[in-house]
N, C-alpha and C positions, 0 to 999 in steps of 0.2 A: 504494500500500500504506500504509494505516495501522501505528499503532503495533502491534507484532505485542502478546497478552497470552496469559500461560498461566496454563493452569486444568488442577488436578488433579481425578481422577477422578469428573469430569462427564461422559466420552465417552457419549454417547447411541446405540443400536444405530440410528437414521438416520443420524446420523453418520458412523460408520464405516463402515456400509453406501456413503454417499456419495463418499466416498473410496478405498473400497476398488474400486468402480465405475471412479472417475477414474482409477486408477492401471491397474488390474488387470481389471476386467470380471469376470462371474459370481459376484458375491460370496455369501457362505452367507447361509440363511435368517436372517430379523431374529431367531425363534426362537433358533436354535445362536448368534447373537451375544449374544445377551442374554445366555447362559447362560455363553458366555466371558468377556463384560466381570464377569460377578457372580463367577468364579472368577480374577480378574486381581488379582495382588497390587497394580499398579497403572495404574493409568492417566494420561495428559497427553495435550492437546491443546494446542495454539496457537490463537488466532483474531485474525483483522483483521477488526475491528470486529464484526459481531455472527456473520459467519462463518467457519467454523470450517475450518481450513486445513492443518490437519494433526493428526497424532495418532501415540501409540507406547503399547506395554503391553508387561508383565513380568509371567512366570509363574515360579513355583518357590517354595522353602521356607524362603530366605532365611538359612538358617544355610550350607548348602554351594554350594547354586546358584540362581543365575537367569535366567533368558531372556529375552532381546528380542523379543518379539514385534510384527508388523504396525506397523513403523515406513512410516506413509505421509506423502509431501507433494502437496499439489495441485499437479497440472503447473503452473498457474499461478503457482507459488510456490518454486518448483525452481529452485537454485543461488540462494538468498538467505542460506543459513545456518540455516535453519530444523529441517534433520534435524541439524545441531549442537548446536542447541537443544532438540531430543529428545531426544538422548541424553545429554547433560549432567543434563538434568533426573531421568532413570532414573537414571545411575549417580550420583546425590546421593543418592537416595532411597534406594538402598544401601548405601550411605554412612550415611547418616542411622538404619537399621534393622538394621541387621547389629551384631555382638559385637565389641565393643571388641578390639584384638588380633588379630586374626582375618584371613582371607582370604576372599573369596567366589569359585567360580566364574562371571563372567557370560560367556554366547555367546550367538553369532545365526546365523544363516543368512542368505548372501547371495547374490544372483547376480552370478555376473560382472565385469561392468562397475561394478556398485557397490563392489568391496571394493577399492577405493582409499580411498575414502570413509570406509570403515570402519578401515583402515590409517592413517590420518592422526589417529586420533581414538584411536590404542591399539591396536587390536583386528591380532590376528597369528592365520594360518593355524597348522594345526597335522596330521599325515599322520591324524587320525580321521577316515573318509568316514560321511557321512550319510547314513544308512536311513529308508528311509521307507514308511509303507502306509495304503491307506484303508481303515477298517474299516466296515462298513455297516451300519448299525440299521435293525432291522426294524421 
């Protein structure tokens, strides 16, 4: 592993596609990505050396709340510190954008076996259960 380096909102919809693949399989069309990353308040990746190794995006409105969105690491790349380095990078950037004073709501969604991860880093359960639906365009 090279030096890892980060770059903000460069993710490119193969990128993420590529990742989202490595992690997860069936990822959405390059179409609906593009159109996600352009409505992402922001974006980071990581890359070692010209490849690109991970990535995370934040959606919301930035006065009350914001969301974690599609925090992936390449398996290959998994337990280096990396998704620490994701989310540090996010929550500066709200940090950085948000009202002086102020509170922001940030959450995620996790499965399982991750929210340890996510517990070491701040982040606490809380009894709101998560709803969910696909909605289908014609």
């Amino acid at each position: 592993m090279n030096t890892i380096t980060v770059k903000h909102d460069q993710l490119t919809a193969d990128d993420f596609i590529m990742l989202w693949e490595s992690v997860w399989g069936g990822a959405p069309t390059k179409e609906q990505v593009e159109l996600a990353l352009g409505n992402s308040l922001f974006r980071v990746t990581l890359h070692d050396g010209q490849r690109t190794v991970a990535m995370a995006r934040m959606i919301g409105d930035m006065g009350l709340c914001c969301y974690i969105k599609d925090v992936i690491v390449h398996p290959d790349y998994q337990g280096k510190g990396l998704g620490r380095m994701l989310i540090n990078e996010l929550l500066s950037f709200v940090k950085a954008h948000g009202i002086s004073g102020t509170d922001v709501f940030v959450e995620l969604a996790a499965v399982p076996d991750k929210m340890p991860f996510y517990e070491k880093l701040g982040f606490d359960t809380n009894s709101a259960q998560r709803l969910k639906m696909m909605c289908h365009i014609d």
